[in-house]
C-alpha positions in Angstrom: -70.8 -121.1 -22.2 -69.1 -118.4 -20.5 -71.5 -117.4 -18.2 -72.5 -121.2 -17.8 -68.6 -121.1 -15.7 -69.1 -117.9 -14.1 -72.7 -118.7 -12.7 -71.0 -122.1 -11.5 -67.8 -120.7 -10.0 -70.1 -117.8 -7.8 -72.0 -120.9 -6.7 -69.0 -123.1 -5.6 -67.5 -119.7 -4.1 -70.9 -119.2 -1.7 -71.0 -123.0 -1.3 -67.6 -123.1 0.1 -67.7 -119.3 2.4 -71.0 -121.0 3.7 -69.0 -124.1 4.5 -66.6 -121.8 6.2 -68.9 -119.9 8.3 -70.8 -123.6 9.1 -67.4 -124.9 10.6 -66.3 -121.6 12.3 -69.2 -121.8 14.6 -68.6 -125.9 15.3 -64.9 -124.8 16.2 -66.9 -122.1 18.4 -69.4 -124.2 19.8 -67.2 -127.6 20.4 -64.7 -124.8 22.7 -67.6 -123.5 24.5 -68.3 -126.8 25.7 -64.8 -127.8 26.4 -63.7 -124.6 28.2 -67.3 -125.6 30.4 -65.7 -129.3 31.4 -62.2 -127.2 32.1 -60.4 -129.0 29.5 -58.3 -126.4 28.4 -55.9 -127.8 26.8 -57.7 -129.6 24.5 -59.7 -126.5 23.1 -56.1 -124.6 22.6 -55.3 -128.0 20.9 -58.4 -127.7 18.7 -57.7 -124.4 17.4 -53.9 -125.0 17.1 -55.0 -128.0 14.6 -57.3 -125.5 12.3 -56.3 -124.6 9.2 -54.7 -120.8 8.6 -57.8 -119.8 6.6 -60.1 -120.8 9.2 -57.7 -119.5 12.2 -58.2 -116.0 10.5 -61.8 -116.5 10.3 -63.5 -113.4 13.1 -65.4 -116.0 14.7 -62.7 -117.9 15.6 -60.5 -115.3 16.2 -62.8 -114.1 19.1 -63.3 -117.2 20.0 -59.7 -117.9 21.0 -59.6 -114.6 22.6 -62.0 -115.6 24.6 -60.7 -119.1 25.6 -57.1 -117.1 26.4 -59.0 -114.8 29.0 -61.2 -118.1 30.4 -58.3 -120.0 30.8 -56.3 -117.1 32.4 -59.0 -116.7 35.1 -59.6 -120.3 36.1 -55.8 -120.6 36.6 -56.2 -117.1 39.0 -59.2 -118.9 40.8 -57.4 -122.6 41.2 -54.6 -121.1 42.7 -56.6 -118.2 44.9 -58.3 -121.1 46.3 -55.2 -123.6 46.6 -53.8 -121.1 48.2 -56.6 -120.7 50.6 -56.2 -124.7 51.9 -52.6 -124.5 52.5 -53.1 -120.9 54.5 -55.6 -123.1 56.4 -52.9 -126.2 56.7 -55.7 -128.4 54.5 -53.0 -129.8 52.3 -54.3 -132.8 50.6 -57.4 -130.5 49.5 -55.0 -127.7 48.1 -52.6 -130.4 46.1 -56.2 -132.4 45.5 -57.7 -128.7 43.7 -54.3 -127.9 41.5 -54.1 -132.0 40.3 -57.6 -131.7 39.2 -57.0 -128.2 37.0 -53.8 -130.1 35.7 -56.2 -133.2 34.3 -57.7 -130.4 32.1 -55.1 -127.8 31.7 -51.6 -129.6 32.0 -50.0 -127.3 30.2 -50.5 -124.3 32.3 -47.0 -123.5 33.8 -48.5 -121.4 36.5 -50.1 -124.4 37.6 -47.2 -126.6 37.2 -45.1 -124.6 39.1 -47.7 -124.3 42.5 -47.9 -127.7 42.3 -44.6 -128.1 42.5 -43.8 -125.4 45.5 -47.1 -126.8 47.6 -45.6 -130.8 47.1 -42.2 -129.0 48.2 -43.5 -127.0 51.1 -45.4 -130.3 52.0 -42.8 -132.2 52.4 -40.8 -130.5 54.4 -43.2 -129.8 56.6 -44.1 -133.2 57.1 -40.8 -134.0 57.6 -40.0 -131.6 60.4 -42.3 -132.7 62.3 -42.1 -136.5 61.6 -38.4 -135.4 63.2 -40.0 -133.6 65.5 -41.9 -136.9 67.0 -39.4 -138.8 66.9 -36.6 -136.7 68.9 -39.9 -136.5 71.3 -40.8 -140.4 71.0 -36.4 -141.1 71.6 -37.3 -138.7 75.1 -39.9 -140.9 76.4 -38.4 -144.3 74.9 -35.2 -143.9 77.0 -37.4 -143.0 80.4 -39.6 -146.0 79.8 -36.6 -148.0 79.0 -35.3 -146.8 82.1 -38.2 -147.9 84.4 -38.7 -151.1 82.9 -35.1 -151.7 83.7 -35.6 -151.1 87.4 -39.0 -153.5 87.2 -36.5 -155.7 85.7 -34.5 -155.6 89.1 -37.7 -156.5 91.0 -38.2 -159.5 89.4 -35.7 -160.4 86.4 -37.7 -163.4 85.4 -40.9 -161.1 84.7 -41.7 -162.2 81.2 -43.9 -159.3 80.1 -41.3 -156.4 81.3 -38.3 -158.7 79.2 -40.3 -158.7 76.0 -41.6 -155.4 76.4 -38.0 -154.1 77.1 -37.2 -156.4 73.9 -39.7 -154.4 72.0 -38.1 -151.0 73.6 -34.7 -151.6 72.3 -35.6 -153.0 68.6 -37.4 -149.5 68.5 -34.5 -147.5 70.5 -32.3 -148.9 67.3 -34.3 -147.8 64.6 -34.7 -144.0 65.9 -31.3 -144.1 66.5 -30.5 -144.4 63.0 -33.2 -142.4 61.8 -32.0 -139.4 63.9 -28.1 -140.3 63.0 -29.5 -139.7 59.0 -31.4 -136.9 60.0 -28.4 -135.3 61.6 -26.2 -136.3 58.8 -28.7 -134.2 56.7 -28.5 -131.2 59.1 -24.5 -131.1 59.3 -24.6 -131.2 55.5 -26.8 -127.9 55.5 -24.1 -126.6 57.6 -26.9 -127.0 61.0 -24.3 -127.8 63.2 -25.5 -127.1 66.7 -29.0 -129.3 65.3 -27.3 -132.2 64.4 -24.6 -132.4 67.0 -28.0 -132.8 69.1 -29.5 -135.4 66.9 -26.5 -137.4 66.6 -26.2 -137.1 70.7 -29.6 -138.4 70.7 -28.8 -141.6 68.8 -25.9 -142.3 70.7 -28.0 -142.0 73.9 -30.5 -144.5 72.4 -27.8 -146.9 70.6 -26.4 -148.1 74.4 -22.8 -148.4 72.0 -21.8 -145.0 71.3 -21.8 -145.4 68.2 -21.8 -142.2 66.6 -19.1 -141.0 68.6 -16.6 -139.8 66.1 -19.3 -137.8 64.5 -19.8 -135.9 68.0 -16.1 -135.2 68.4 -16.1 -134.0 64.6 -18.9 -132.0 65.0 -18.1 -130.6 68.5 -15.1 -129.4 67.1 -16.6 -127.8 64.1 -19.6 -126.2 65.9 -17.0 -124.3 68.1 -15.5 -123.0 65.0 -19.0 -122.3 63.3 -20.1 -120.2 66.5 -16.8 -118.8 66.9 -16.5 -117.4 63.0 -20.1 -116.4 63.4 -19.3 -114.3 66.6 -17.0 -112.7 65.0 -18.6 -112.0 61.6 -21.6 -110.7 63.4 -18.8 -108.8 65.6 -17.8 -107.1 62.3 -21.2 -106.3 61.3 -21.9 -104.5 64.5 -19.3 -102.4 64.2 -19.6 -101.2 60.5 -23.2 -100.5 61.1 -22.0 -98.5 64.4 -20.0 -96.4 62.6 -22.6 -95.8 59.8 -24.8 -95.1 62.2 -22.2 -92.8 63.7 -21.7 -90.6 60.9 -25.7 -89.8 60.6 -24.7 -89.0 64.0 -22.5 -86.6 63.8 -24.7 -85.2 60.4 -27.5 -84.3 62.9 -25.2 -82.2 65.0 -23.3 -80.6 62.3 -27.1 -79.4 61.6 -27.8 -78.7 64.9 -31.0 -81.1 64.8 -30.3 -82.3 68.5 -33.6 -84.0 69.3 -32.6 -86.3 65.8 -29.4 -86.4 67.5 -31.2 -87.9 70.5 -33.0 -90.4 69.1 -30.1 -91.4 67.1 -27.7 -91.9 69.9 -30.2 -94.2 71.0 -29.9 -96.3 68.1 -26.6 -96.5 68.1 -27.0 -97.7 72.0 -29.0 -100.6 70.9 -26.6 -101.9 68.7 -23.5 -102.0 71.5 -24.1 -99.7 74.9 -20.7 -100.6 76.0 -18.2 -99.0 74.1 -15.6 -96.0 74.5 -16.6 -94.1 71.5 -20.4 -94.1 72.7 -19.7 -92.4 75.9 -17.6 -90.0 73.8 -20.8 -89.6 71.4 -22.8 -88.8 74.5 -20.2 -86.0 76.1 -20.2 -84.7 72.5 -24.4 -84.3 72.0 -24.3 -83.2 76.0 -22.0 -80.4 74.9 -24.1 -79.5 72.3 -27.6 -79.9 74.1 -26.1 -77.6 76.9 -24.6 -74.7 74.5 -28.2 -74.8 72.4 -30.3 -74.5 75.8 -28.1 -71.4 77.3 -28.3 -69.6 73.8 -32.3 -70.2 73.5 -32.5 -69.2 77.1 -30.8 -66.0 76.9 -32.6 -65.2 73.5 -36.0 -65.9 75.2 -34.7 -63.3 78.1 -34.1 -60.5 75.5 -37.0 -61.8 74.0 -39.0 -61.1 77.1 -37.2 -57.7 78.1 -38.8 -56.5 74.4 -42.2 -58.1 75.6 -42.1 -60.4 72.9 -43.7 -63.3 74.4 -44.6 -65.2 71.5 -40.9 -65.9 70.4 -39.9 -65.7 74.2 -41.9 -68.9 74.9 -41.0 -70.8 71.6 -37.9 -70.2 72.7 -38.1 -71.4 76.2 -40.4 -74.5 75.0 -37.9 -76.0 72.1 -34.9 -75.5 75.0 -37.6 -77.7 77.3 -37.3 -80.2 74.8 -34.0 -80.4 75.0 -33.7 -79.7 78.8 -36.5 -81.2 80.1 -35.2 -81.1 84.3 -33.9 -77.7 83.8 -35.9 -75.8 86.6 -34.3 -72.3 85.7 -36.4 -72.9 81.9 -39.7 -74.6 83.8 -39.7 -71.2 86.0 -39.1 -69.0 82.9 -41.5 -70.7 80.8 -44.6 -70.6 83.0 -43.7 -67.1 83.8 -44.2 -66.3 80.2 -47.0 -68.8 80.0 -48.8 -66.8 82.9 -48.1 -63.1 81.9 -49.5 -63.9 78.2 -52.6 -65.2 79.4 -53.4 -62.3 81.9 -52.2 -59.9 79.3 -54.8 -61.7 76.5 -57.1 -61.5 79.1 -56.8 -57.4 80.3 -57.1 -56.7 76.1 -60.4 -59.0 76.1 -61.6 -56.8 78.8 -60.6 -53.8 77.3 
């Protein structure tokens, strides 16, 4: 009887690891197919729902690895590609590509969040330059106004010009309050010199002034805006001089007067008109002038002692310094010449 129950309880046990391996490759098989119709997040689903025996089973196991890594690379390519569109200014086919991965794989955060940033990026485009047609559009509305207005005083009963002047000034209203909104939107980004413009515009096109408190307001602060930034960027131009000074003065401290140079220009392109500049320049002069008498007189000595390698190196780096000093030029090819004729009677020799 006893081996009666151990022969049946091997057979159940086979009966049941069969079963197991049977339904580990349907788990495998079903994913296959839906990682192939890019529905993601219904083969993560499908494996989530398994039970812990058969998520530990190695097919499976592999399985998910392998649906990780799929799903990992067809985000990569969905984006690579969205990103392609919008470089390209295709937008509907970029926000098109991404809405499509997201049918299958909505879950995908990646994808969520390009989605998000290309309907952003979208927009604002799209609003800029619906703004920028209409400041363009309020331009030519108040010209055409303008000339149906002198038709008008051809012939005042002129039926066409009265309704199309009509038409003109129903539209004139509307952009002006589109462009008194948008300008309401620019002063609250702290835009000020943008939306005094705008809301300029709409009074212009309103014939009633009637935006003209929000002129004076914004008149008023523009003038402080440009003011405080004037002297904030003031401020910064004068801290950064004076870092820029102190590299400055390192350089001549270490006698590297060409870095000196090009320093000093530097500083000149941040403020070219100021007292301590000029000071700077009589300072690296100084300096330029005492280098260029000491390498000269060590290239004479130099050339006394027929040493005419370190004569003309030192002739040469004061000729950096110096270019216009004709005393050095004279020196210099001097050397230049009585090195080569020298290199030339040894040759011969």
């Amino acid at each position: 009887m006893k081996r009666v129950l151990a022969a049946i309880t091997v057979l159940c046990l086979s009966a049941c690891s069969q079963l197991t391996v049977m339904m580990g490759g349907d788990v495998v098989e079903e994913t296959n197919q839906l990682v192939a119709a890019n529905r993601y997040d219904r083969a993560f689903a499908l494996h989530e729902s398994l039970k812990p025996e058969m998520q530990r089973e190695t097919r499976v196991q592999q399985s998910k690895k392998k649906l990780q890594v799929s799903a990992k690379k067809f985000e990569d390519a969905t984006l690579k590609k969205a990103r392609r569109f919008k470089n390209g200014g295709k937008w509907p086919e970029a926000l098109g590509l991404i809405e499509q991965a997201l049918s299958g794989y909505e879950s995908s955060g990646r994808l969520q969040f390009e989605y998000k940033s290309l309907l952003s990026a979208r927009n604002e485009l799209r609003d800029r330059q619906w703004l920028a047609l209409s400041v363009e559009r309020a331009k030519n509305l108040q010209r055409l106004n303008a000339d149906l207005q002198d038709l008008l005083l051809v012939d005042s009963a002129y039926s066409d010009a009265k309704k199309l002047h009509k038409n003109y000034r129903s539209e004139a209203r509307d952009l002006a309050r589109y462009l008194a909104d948008a300008a309401e939107g620019k002063q609250r980004e702290g835009l000020y010199g943008e939306a005094l413009r705008l809301y300029r515009l709409a009074n212009e096109l309103s014939d009633r002034d009637k935006w003209n408190q929000q002129v004076a307001n914004l008149e008023k602060f523009h003038a402080q805006d440009e003011a405080s930034k004037k002297k904030s960027n003031a401020k910064r131009r004068q801290q950064r001089l004076l870092s820029e000074r102190e590299v400055f003065q390192e350089y001549l401290r270490d006698d590297q007067l060409l870095k000196a140079k090009l320093q000093l220009r530097k500083l000149e392109s941040i403020d070219s008109n100021t007292e301590l500049l000029k000071r700077m320049h009589d300072s690296l002069d100084k300096h330029i002038a005492r280098k260029v008498q000491q390498l000269t007189e060590q290239g004479k000595k130099y050339y006394a002692n027929q040493q005419l390698e370190q004569a003309i190196k030192n002739w040469e780096e004061a000729l950096v310094l110096d270019p216009s000093n004709e005393e050095l030029a004279t020196l210099y090819r001097r050397a230049k010449t009585f090195k080569a004729y020298y290199e030339k009677l040894q040759s011969t020799e």
